[in-house]
Every structure is written in C-alpha cells, then in structure tokens.
C-alpha positions as CSV (number, residue, x, y, z in Angstrom):
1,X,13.1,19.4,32.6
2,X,11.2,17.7,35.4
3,X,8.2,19.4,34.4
4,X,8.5,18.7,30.5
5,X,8.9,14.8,32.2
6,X,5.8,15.0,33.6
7,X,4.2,16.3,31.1
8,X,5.1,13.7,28.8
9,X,4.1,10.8,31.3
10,X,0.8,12.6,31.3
11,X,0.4,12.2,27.8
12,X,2.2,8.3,27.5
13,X,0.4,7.2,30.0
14,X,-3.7,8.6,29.3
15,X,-3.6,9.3,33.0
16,X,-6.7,10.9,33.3
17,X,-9.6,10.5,35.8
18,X,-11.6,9.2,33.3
19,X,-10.0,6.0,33.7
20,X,-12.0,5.3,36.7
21,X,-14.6,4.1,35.2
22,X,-17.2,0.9,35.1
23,X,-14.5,-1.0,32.8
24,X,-11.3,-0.2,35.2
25,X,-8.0,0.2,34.0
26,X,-6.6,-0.8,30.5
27,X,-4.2,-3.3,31.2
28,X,-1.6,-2.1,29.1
29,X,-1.5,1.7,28.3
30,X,-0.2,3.4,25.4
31,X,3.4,4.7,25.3
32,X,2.6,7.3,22.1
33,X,3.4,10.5,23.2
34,X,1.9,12.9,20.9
35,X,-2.3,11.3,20.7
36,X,-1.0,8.3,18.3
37,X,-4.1,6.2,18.1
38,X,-6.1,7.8,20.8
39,X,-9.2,6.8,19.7
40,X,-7.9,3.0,20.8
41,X,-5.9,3.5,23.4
42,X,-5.9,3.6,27.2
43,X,-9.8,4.1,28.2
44,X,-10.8,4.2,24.4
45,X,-14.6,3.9,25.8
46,X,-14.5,7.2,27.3
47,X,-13.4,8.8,23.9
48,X,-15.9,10.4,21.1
49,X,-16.0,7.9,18.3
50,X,-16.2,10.7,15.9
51,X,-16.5,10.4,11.8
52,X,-13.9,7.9,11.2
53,X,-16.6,4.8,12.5
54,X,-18.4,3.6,15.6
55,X,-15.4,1.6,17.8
56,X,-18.6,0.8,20.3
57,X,-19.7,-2.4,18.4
58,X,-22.1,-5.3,19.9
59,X,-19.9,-7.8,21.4
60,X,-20.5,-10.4,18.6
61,X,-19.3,-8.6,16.2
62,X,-15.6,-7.5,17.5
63,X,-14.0,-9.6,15.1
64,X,-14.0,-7.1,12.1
65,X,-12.3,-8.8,9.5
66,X,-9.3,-11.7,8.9
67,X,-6.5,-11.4,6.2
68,X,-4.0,-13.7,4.8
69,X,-1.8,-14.8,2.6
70,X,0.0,-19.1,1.8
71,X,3.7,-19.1,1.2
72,X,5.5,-22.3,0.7
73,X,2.5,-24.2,2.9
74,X,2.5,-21.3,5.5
75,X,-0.5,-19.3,6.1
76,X,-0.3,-16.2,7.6
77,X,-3.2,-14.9,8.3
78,X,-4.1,-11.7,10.6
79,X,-7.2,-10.7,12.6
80,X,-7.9,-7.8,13.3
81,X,-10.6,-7.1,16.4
82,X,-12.5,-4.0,17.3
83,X,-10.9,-2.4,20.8
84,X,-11.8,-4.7,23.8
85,X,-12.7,-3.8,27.2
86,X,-10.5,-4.7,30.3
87,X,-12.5,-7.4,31.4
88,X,-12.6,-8.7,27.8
89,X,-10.3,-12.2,26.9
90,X,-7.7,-11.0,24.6
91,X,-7.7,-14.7,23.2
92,X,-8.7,-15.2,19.1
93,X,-9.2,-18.9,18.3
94,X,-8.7,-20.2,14.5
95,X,-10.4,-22.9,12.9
96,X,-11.1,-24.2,10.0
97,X,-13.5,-26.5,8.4
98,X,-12.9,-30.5,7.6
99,X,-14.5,-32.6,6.5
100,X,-17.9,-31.3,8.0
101,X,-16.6,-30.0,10.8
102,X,-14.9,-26.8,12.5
103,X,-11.6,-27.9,14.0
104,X,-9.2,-25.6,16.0
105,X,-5.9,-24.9,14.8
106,X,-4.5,-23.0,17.0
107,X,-5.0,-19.6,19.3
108,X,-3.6,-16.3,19.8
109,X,-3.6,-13.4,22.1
110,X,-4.3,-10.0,20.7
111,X,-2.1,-6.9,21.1
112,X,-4.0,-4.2,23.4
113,X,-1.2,-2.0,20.6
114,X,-3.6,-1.9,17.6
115,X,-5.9,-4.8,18.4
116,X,-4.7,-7.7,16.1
117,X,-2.8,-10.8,16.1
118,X,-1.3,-12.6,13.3
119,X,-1.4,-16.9,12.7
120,X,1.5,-18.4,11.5
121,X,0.2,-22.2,10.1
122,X,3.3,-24.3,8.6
123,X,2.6,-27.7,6.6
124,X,-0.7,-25.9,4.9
125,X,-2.4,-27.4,2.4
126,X,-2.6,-25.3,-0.3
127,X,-4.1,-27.7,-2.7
128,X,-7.6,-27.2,-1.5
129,X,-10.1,-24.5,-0.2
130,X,-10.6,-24.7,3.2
131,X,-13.4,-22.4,5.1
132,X,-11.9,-20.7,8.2
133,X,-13.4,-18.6,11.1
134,X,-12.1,-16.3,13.3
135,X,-14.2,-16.8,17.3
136,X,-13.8,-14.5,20.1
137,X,-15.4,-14.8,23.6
138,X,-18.7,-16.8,23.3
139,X,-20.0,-15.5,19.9
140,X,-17.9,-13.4,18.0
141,X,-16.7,-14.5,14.8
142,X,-15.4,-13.6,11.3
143,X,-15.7,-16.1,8.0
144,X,-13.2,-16.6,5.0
145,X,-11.9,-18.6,2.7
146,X,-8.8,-19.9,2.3
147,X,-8.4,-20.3,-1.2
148,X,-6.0,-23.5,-3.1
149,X,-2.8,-22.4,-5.1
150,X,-4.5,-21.4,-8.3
151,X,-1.3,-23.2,-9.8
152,X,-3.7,-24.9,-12.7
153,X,-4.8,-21.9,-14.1
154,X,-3.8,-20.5,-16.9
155,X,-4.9,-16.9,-16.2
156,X,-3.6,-15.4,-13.0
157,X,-5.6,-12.1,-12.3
158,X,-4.5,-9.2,-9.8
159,X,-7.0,-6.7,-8.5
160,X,-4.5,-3.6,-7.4
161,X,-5.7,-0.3,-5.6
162,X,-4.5,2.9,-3.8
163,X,-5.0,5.8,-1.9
164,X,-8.2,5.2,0.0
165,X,-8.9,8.8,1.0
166,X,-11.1,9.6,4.3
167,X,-13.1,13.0,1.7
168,X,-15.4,10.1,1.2
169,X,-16.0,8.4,3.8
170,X,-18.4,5.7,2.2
171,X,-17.9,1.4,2.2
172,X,-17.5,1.4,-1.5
173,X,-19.8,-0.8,-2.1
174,X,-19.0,0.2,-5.9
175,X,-15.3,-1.7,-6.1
176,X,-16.9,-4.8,-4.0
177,X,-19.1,-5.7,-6.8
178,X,-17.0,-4.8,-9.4
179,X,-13.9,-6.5,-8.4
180,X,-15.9,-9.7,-6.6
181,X,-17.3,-10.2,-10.2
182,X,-14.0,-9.8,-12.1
183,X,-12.7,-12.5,-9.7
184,X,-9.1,-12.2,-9.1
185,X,-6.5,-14.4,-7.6
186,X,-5.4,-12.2,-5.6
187,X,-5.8,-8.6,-4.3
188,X,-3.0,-5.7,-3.8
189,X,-3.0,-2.6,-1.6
190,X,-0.5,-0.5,-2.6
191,X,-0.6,1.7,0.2
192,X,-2.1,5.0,2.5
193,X,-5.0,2.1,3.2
194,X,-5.5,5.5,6.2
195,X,-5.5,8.9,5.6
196,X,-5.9,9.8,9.5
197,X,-2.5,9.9,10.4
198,X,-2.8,9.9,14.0
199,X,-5.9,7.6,14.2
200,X,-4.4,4.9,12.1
201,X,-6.7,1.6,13.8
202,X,-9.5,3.3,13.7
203,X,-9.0,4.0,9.9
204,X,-7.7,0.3,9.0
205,X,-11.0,-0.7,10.7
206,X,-13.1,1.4,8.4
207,X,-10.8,0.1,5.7
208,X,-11.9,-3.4,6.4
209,X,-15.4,-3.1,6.9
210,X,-14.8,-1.4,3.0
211,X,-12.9,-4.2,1.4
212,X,-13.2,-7.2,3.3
213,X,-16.1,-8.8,1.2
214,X,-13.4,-8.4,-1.5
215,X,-10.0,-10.2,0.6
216,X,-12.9,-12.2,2.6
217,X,-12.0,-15.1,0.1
218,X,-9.0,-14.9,-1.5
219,X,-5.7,-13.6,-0.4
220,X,-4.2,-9.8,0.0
221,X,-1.5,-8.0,0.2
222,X,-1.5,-4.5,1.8
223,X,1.7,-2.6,2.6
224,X,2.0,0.6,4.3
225,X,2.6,4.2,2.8
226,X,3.3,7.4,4.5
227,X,-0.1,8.4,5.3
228,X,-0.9,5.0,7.0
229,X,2.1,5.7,9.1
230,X,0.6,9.5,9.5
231,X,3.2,11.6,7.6
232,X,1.9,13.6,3.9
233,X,5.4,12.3,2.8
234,X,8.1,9.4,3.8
235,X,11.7,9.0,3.3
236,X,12.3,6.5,5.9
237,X,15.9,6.7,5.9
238,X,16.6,3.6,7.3
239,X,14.0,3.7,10.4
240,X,16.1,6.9,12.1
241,X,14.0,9.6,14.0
242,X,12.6,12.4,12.0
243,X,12.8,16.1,13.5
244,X,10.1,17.2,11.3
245,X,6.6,16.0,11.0
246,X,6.8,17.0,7.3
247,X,9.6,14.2,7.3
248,X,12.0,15.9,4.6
249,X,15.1,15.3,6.9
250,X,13.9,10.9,6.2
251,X,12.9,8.8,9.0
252,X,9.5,8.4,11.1
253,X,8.3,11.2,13.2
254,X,5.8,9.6,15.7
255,X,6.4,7.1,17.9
256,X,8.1,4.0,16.6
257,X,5.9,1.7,18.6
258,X,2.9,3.8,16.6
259,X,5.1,2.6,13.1
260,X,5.2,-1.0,14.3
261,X,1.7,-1.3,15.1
262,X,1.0,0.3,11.5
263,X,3.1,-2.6,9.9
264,X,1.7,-5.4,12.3
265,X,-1.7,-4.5,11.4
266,X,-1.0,-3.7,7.9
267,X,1.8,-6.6,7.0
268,X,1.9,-9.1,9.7
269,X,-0.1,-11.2,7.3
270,X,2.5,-11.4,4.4
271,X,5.1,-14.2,3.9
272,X,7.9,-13.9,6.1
273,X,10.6,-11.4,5.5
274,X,13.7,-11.8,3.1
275,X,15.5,-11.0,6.1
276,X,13.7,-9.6,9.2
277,X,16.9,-7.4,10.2
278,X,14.6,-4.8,12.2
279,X,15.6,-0.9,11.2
280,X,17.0,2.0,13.4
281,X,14.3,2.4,15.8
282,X,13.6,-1.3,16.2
283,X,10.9,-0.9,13.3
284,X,10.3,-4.0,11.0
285,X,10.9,-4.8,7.7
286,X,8.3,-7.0,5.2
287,X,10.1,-7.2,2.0
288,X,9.3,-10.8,1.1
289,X,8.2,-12.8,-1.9
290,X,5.2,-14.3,-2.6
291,X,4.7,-17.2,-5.3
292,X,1.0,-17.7,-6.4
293,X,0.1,-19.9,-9.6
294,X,3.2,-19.6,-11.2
295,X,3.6,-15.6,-10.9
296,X,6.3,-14.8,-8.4
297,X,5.8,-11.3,-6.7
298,X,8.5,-9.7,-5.0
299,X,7.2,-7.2,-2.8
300,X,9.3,-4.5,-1.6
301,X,9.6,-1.2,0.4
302,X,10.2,1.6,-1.7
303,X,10.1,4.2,1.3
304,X,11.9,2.7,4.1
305,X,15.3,3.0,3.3
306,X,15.0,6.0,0.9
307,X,16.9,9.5,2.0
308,X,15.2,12.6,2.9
309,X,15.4,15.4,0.7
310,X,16.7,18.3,3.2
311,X,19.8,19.7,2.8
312,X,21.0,16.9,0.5
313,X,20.7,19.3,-2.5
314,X,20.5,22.9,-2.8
315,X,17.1,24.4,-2.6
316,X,15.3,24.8,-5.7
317,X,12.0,25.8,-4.4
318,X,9.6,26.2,-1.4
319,X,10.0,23.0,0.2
320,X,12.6,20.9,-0.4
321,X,10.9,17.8,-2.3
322,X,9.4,19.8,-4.3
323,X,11.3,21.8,-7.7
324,X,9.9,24.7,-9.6
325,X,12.1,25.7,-11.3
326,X,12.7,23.9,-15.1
327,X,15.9,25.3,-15.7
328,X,17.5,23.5,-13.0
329,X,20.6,21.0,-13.5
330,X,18.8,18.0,-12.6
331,X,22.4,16.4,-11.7
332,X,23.0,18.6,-9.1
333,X,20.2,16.8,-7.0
334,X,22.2,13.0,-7.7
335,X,23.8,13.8,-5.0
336,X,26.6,10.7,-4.7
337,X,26.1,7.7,-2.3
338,X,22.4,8.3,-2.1
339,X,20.1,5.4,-2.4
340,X,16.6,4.2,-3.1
341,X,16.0,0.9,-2.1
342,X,19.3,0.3,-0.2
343,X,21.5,-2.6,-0.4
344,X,19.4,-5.3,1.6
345,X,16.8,-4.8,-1.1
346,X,18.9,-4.5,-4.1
347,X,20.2,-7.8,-2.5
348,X,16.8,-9.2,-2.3
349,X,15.6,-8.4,-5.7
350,X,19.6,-9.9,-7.2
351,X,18.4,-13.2,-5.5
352,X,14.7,-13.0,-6.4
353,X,15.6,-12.3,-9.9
354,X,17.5,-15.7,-9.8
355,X,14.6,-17.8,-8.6
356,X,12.3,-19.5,-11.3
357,X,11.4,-22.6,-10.3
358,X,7.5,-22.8,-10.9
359,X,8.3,-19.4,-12.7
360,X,5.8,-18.6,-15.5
361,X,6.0,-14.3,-14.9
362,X,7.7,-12.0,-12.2
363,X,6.5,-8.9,-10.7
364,X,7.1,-6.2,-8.6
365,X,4.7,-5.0,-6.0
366,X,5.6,-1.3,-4.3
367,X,4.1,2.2,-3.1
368,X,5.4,4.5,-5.8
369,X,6.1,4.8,-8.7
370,X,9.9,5.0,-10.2
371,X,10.0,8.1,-12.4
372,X,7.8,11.6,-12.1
373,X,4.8,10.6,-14.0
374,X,3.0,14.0,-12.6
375,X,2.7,17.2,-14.0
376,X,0.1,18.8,-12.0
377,X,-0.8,18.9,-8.7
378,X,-4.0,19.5,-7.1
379,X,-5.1,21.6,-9.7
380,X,-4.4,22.5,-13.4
381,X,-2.8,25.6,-12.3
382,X,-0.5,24.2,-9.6
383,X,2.8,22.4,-12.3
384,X,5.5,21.0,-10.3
385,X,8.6,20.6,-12.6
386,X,10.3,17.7,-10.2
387,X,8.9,15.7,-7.3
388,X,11.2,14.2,-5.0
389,X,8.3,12.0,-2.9
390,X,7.9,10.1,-6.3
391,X,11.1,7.6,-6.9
392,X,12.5,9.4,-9.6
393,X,14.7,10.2,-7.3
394,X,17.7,9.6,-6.3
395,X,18.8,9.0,-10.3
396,X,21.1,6.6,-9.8
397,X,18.9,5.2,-7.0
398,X,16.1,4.9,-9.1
399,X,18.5,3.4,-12.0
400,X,20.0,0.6,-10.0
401,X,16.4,-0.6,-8.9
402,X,15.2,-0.8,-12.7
403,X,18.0,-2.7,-13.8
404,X,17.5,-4.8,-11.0
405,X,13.4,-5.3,-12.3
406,X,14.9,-5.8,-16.2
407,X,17.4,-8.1,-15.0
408,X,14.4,-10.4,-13.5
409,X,12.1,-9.8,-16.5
410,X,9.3,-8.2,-14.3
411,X,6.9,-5.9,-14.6
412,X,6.1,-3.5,-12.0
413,X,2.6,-2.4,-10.2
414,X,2.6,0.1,-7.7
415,X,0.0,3.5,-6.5
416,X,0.4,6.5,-4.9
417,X,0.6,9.0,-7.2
418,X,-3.5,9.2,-8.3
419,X,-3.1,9.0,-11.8
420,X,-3.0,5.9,-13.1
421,X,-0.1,5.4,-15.9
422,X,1.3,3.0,-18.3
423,X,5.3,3.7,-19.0
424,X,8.0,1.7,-20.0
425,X,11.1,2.9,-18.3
426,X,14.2,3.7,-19.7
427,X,17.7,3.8,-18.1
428,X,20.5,4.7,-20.5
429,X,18.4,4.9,-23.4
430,X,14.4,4.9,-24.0
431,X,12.5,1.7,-23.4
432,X,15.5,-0.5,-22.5
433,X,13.9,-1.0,-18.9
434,X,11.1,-2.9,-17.4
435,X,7.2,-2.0,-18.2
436,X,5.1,-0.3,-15.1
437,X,1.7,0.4,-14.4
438,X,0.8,2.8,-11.5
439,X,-3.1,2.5,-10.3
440,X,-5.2,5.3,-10.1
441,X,-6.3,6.2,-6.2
442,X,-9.6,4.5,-5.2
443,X,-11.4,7.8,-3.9
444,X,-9.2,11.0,-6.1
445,X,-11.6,13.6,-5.8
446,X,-9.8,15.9,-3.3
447,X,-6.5,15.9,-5.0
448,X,-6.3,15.3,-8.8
449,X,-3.1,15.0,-10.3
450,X,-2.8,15.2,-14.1
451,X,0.1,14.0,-16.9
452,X,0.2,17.3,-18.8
453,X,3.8,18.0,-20.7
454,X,4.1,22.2,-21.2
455,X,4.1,22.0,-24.7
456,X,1.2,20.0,-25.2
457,X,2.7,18.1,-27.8
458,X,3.4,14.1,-27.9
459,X,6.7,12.3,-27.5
460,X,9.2,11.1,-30.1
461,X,7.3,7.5,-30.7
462,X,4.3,7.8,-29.5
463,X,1.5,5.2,-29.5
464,X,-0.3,4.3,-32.8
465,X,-3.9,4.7,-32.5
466,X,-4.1,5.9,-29.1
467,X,-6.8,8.2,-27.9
468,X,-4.3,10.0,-25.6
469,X,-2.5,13.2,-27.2
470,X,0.7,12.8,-24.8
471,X,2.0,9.6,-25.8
472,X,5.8,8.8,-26.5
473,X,9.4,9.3,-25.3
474,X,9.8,12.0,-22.6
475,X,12.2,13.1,-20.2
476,X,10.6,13.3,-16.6
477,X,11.5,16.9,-14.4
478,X,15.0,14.5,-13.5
479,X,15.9,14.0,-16.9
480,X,14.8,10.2,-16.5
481,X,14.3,8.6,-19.4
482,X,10.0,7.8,-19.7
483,X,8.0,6.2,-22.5
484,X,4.5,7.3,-21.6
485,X,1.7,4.8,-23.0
486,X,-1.6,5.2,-21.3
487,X,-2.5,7.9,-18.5
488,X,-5.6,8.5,-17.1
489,X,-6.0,12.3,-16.1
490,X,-9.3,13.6,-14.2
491,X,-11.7,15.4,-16.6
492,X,-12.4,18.4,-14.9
493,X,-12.4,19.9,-11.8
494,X,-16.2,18.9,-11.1
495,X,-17.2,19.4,-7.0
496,X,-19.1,16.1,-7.6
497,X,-17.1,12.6,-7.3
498,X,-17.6,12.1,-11.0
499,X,-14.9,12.7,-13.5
500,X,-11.6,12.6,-11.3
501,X,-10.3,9.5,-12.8
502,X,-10.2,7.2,-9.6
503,X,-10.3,3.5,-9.9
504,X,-8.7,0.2,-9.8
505,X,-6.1,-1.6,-11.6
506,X,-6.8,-5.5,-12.8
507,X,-3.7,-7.3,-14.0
508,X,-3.9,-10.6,-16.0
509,X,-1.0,-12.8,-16.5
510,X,-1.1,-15.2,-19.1
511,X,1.6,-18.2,-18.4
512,X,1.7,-19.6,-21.9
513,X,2.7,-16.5,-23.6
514,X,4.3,-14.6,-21.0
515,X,1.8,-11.7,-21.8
516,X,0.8,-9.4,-18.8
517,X,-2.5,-7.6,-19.9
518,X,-2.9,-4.1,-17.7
519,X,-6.8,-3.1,-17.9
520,X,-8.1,0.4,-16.1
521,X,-11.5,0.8,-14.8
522,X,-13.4,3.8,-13.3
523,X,-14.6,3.8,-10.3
524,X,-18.1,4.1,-11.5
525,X,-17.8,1.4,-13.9
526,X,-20.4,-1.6,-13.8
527,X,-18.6,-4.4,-15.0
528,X,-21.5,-6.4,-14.5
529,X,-23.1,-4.5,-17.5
530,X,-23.0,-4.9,-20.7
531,X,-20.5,-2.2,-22.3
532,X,-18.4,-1.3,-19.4
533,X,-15.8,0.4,-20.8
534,X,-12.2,1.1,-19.4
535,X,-10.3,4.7,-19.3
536,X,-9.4,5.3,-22.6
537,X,-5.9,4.2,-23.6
538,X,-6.2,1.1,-21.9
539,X,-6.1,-2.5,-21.9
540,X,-2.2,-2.3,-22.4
541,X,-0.5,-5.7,-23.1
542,X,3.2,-6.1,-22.7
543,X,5.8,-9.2,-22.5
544,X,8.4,-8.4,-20.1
C-alpha cells in the first residue's frame, strides 16, 4: 500500500527532476493521476509538443481565442490562454470598446487547471455591438465582437457541427468561409470538440485556432461529449466513478478535476445553469437556456445522468452497448426505473416548455440523438442491430424526453452519430413526436456510419419525390417508432477525404410562420459559388 501511495504521488504531483529548470516550479501542480492533460500540466515546457499543436507560442499571442454567449443582459464570455510559465501574471483583463475608446470592465485570474477563465458581465447591453478584447501581460490580446440581440430579425439562422476528429488534423479553413458567408446568429457545437482523450487543452486549443474566425463575432455554444471528456462512450450516471475506461458500468473514469476542467473550458461560457446542483463527484452541470431573437434554446445534457449499460440487461452481444442479435426482445433491455435525462432535467424542460414570453420558436440543443438512426458502423460490412451509446435507449427514457420536446413544440438539433439525419419521432404511434435533425461530423472520414435498413426497401409513408430510397416509417433496433426523411450516408469507402458525407448543419427559423428550415452541406461545398448544392434530400422544412 505505501508503495502503490507513492507511486501515485509520483504521478499527481509531476515530481520529476525536470522541474528544475530556468522557469522554476509550477505554482500549482496537477492532481490527475493517470497523464490527464500532461501536455499542460506541471513543467508543460519540458514536454514534446507533439501533433496535436505547438503549446510554445510567442508571448503576444497566448491569448488564443475568447467565447461567449448574452443571457438576460449577462455576458459570459470565456478565455481561453495558451499554458503560461511560472513567472507569467495569471491576470486576463476585458475591455471593450465605447465610444472610441477601449475601457476595462473588469479582470480575472486564469486557472493553472486548463488555462481559462470565464467573465460574468450583468446589466449588458445587448441592444448594440460592442468590440471587445481579451489583453494579457504587455501585449497579448484576442479581438471579438459582441454582437446585439438579433431580436428584429425575422430570420434567425444556426450554424450546428460535430465530431471534430484529430485523422485530420487541418484548421478547416473550408467551414470558416463557408459558414462566415452564410452568416448565422449563432453557432452550436454539439460535442467531442477533442478526440485526444487524455490531452483534452491541448486539443480545445487546436479546436480554437480552427473555429474561432467563425465564434470570433457572434456567439457559441459548445457542450461536451464523451470524447472531450476522454472516454469512446459516456453514460454519466449521475457523475459516480466509473471502473472501466470503456465506461459501460456509467460514470467518468479519469479524474473528476480532469471532467471539470473539460466543462469549464468547454461551458463556462453558457448562461448560467437551471440549477447548478453539482453531480456525484463534485462535477458541474450546464443545462441552461438560452433566448436569442425570439428562438428560445434549451440546452441540455443528454449523457450526464444517463445509466450505463452493464449488467442492467442481459448480454446480447460482445460488449454490452452494443446488440447483434435482431431477434432479440427489445423489452427486455427497458429495464424499469432506468432514466435518460433524469428528473432535474425533465424538470427543466416541464418549466422551459412553459416559458414563452418573447417566444417566436423553441429548440432543443444536445449530443445525441434520441432513436438508433445507424445501421452500419465503420464499414458496410460491420451492422449493428441496436446501439445503446445512441439515446434510443432507455425506451421509456427516451419516451418521456420526447414528450417533454412535443409538449414545448420544439424541434431538436443534436450530432454525434456522423450521419447526418432528418426524422420525425414517434412515441406511441408514428410521427406524433417532435421533428430532429442530427448533423453530420465535421471531419467523418475515419469512421463512416451509414442508414441502411436489411431489406433495402422504404418505409410505410415514405417521402414523395425524394432522392433517398429509405424513406418512411421504421422501427429503430429498440422497436422505437422512426419516420426517416432525409439521411446523408458516405458514398464509398474512398481513402481520400472526399465522399464520407461530413459537413455542417445550418438551421433557419422563420418567426412569422413558425417554419424551421433544416439545410445540409458538404464539407467541400463552396457556398460562395454559384450552384452549391446541398446532400441530396435536403433543405427539409417543418412547423413544430
């Protein structure tokens, strides 16, 4: 025992010689016990950058990007710094621009945990665009815009992505011109911003120098998935300790102050929380609400409080979130008393669903979707009859959290599963539930995934006049009820990046009808052009 103590104070601590150096001591040192951020951490300057990016930038340009969002005149807005050097000020100033001239509003010290630090401005003025900077030290400094409630518009636009995978490690200089020129109101990550797991600031630092021309200007949502919080899967369970680092028996594996810096960094920018409760663990919640132009978001944690998957059912194939078999009793896996979103957000989304003053449209903002959508994995060999990542499951789970949407009149926008989709849900009968539209990932050429039903025939209903052959009412691999309208599957199985169906979702919500317009574009597109065309299937328009 004493020695398995020592051992792990070796490893909390980053107790190595190397920390003698020119630069001293870091005055705080990492408590993550298993190399959780390591490139970041502790003497970071002795550590090889490696692929992810170069954390050894010129001094004047350690502030890397700023990120925000206004809620009821509060702006939240988050900066996030390259890692400093002891002797460094761990002081971020904010000011903004008035009339001429820069004014400071206030200043903040910056956690040594992940290297950001979140503003928190009440009485803002929303009504007008303000320039902002970010300044650290003598010359360092980041510029935005804060953009005025677009509240006289007509048109509210949402850009939406997901799944930012590190097989390409390029800036993406393809979406910034593409979505800069579309314009939108407002930007959404859905989630796994990181796909490094252990080196999640390094990653959200690469993320930002990807995107931040994009949220440079207008404000952004971004909520964590389970890669961002360096698990392939998450059942979050309600914050408890997971055993496994596949996750299946629910909760967070690594080190919960590793799963707190994720959400700072990630979410420290979004309104305040419905109700900060923290989670087993002392991890946060962000569940919250956001009001912009009319459209009220309600934006929600799918994962956190959902069970894992081990022994809650009996095993119906190699791992158990995953079933093979399609002669399974899908009941059987319903187990009772199992939840999806638990009871502080059903609660939440009861309330939300009440609130409609300055009203025009609701919607939902999540990870995953709420039905299996998926019928091949990986490859067009590899079918998986029933996924239980996806939030088809638990039934009656997934069943209360649609009624819940319905009962608001929203439509719902999440990511995570690759293929982008357009279904209309259906919860004791077909199409009695709200509309959804899941994004395609922004980089999907490492791990297609592909709506394909086994007898390669349509639906009862399907669309009229659509170029898609698998249109129509389906059951889903947990006998969910699923009205498939568009879907976007990868063409082939090229070795290039072309063809694998990756993209971006644009949402436009027109106030005066109630009409939400869904339009999905490849990544390759050129919008700019002439003749840019969409995946085929799509624009969908819906009233909820």
């Amino acid at each position: 025992m004493k020695i398995r103590l020592l051992s792990l104070l070796f490893l909390a601590t980053g107790a190595v010689a190397a920390l003698s150096t020119e630069h001293g001591e870091p005055p705080v040192k990492a408590p993550f016990e298993m190399g959780e951020d390591s490139l970041c951490v502790n003497d970071w300057w002795n550590r090889p950058t490696g692929e992810i990016i170069d954390l050894k930038v010129p001094r004047d340009q350690v502030v890397c990007f700023g990120i925000y969002t206004v809620q009821n005149r509060i702006l939240k807005l988050s900066a996030q710094l390259y890692p400093l050097y002891p002797e460094e000020t761990r002081e971020v100033r904010l000011e903004i621009e008035k009339d001429g001239k820069w004014t400071e509003l206030a200043r903040q010290k910056v956690n040594d945990l992940g290297w950001s630090t979140t503003f928190r401005i009440q009485d803002w003025d929303d009504s007008t665009n303000f320039k902002y900077r970010l300044l650290h030290g003598v010359n360092a400094s980041f510029e935005g815009v804060v953009r005025k409630n677009p509240a006289d518009k007509e048109e509210i636009v949402l850009a939406a992505l997901s799944c930012n995978s590190n097989k390409d490690r390029g800036l993406r200089e393809e979406y910034t011109r593409n979505i800069n020129h579309q314009d939108p109101d407002l930007v959404f990550f859905a989630g796994d911003q990181s796909y490094d797991h252990k080196q999640h600031t390094a990653a959200w630092l690469k993320f930002g120098l990807a995107f931040r021309e994009i949220f440079r200007t207008r404000p952004c949502v971004t909520i964590p998935d389970d890669h961002d919080i360096g698990q392939g899967n998450l059942w979050g369970e309600s914050g408890k300790k997971a055993v496994t680092e596949q996750g299946h028996d629910g909760g967070y594996f690594f080190h919960p102050e590793y799963v707190k810096m994720v959400e700072r960094q990630q979410s420290g920018h979004l309104p305040d929380p419905y109700d900060p409760s923290p989670v087993e663990q002392g991890i946060g919640v962000y569940y919250t609400r956001l009001l912009l132009g009319g459209i009220d978001f309600a934006i929600i944690e799918d994962r956190k409080f959902k069970p894992g998957p081990l022994g809650r059912h009996p095993l119906k194939g190699p791992r158990p979130d995953h079933i093979l078999d399609p002669e399974y009793d899908p009941r059987v896996i319903d187990t009772p008393g199992l939840t999806l979103l638990g009871a502080r957000q059903e609660k939440f989304l009861t309330d939300w669903a009440d609130m409609r003053d300055g009203v025009a449209i609701k919607a939902v903002l999540s990870q995953t979707g709420f039905c299996g959508g998926v019928h091949l994995h990986g490859s067009r060999e590899n079918r998986l009859h029933a996924d239980l990542d996806s939030n088809g499951w638990p039934q009656s789970g997934r069943n209360r959290a649609l009624e819940l949407i319905q009962k608001a009149n929203a439509v719902h926008i999440a990511g995570d599963q690759h293929i982008a989709t357009v279904v209309r849900h259906g919860i004791r009968k077909h199409g009695d539930g709200p509309w959804a539209f899941t994004v395609p990932a922004i980089v999907n050429s490492y791990y297609g995934r592909w709506w394909w039903p086994e007898d390669e025939k349509p639906g009862a209903n399907p669309v009229p006049g659509s170029p898609l052959p698998w249109t129509g009412d389906y059951l889903d691999g947990f006998d969910n009820k699923v009205s498939m309208i568009a879907y976007a599957n990868p063409e082939s199985q090229r070795k290039d990046m072309q063809g694998w169906a990756d993209g971006w979702g644009l949402i436009r919500f027109k106030k005066s009808s109630g009409e939400v317009t869904f339009e999905c574009w490849p990544r390759f597109a050129d919008v700019t052009q002439p003749g840019a065309k969409q995946f085929p299937g799509w624009p969908v328009t819906v009233k909820p």
